[in-house]
Structures are given as C-alpha cells and as structure tokens.
C-alpha positions in Angstrom: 34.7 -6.4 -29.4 33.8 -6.1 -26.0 31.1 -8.4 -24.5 28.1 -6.5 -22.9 27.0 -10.1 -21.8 26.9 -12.0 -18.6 26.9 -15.3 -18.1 25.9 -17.5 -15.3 27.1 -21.1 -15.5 25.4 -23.7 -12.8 28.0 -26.8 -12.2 25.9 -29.1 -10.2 28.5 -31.4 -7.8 27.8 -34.4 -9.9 29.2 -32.8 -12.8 26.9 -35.0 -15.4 25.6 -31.3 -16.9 26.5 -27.5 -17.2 23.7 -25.1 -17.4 25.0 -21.7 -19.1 22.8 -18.3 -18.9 23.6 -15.3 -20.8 22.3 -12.2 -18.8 22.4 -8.4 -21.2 23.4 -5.5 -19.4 20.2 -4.0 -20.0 18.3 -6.9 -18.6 20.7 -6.9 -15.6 20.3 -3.5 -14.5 16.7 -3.4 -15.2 16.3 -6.4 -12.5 18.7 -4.8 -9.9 15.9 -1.6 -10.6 13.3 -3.8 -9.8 14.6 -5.7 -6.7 15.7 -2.7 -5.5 12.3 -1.1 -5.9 10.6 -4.5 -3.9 12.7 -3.7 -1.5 12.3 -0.2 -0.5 8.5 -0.6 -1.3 7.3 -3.5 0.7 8.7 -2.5 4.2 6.6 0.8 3.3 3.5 -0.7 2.5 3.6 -3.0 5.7 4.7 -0.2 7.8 1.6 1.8 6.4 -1.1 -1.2 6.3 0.1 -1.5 10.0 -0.6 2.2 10.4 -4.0 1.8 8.9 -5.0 -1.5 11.0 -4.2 0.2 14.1 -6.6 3.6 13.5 -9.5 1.7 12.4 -10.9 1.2 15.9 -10.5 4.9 15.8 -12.8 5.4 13.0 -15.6 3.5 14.4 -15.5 5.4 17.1 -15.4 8.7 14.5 -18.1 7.5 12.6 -20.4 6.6 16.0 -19.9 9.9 16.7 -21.2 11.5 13.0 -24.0 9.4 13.4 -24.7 11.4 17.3 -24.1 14.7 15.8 -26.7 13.8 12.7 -29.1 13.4 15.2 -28.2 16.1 17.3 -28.6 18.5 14.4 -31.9 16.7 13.1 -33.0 17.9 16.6 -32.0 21.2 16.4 -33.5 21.7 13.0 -36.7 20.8 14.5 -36.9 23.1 17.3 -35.8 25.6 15.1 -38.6 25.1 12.4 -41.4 25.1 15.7 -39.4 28.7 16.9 -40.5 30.1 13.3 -43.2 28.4 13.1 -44.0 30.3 16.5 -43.0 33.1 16.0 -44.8 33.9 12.5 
C-alpha cells in the first residue's frame, strides 16, 4: 500500500535523539496553500497601506475644502431666501 505520508526526521549533530514528523498529503498541500496565500497577500496589503498613507494629506486638504464649500452654500442660501423674501 502506498504511503500518502511524509515524514520529516530532525538528526541534531550530537546524535543523542531523533525527532520523527509525519506530515499527510492533505495537511501538506493545505500549508503550501496557505504560505503561498501570505505571500502573494502581504506585499499587496503593504503596497496598498502605503498607497493609503501617502493620500491622506490629500484628504485633509479634500475635506478643508467641503467644509469652504458648506459655507459657501450656507451663504448662498441666505441671500437667496432675502431675494424671495424681497421680491414677495
């Protein structure tokens, strides 16, 4: 019967033990999945934290600029309500 075990044996150079692991397929493939998976993801999610550190002076500036045009319409709302007010 075929084996669908691997087995990872640790000789250390004093020879006084042997540490033996037995590894499934299953479990073997699963962790290449998941290293592999680390390894494509984290380089992305650095790359896009960097992304997102870099435009946030942007959207300070963004947001000063909502907070200009809020006012600006507040204004405008004003002397549109005294022009029909006037005009009534």
């Amino acid at each position: 019967m075929v084996d669908r075990h691997t087995t990872l044996v640790i000789i250390p150079k004093n020879a006084n033990w042997v540490k033996q692991f037995k590894f499934s397929r299953a479990f073997i493939l699963f962790a290449a999945g998941v290293i592999l998976l680390c390894v494509t993801a984290i380089p992305y999610i650095a790359y896009d934290y960097c992304r997102l550190k870099q435009a946030l002076p942007a959207v300070g500036v963004l947001e000063r600029q909502v907070t200009d045009q809020r006012a600006q319409i507040q204004a405008f709302s004003k002397e549109i309500d005294i022009l029909k007010s006037d005009m009534v």
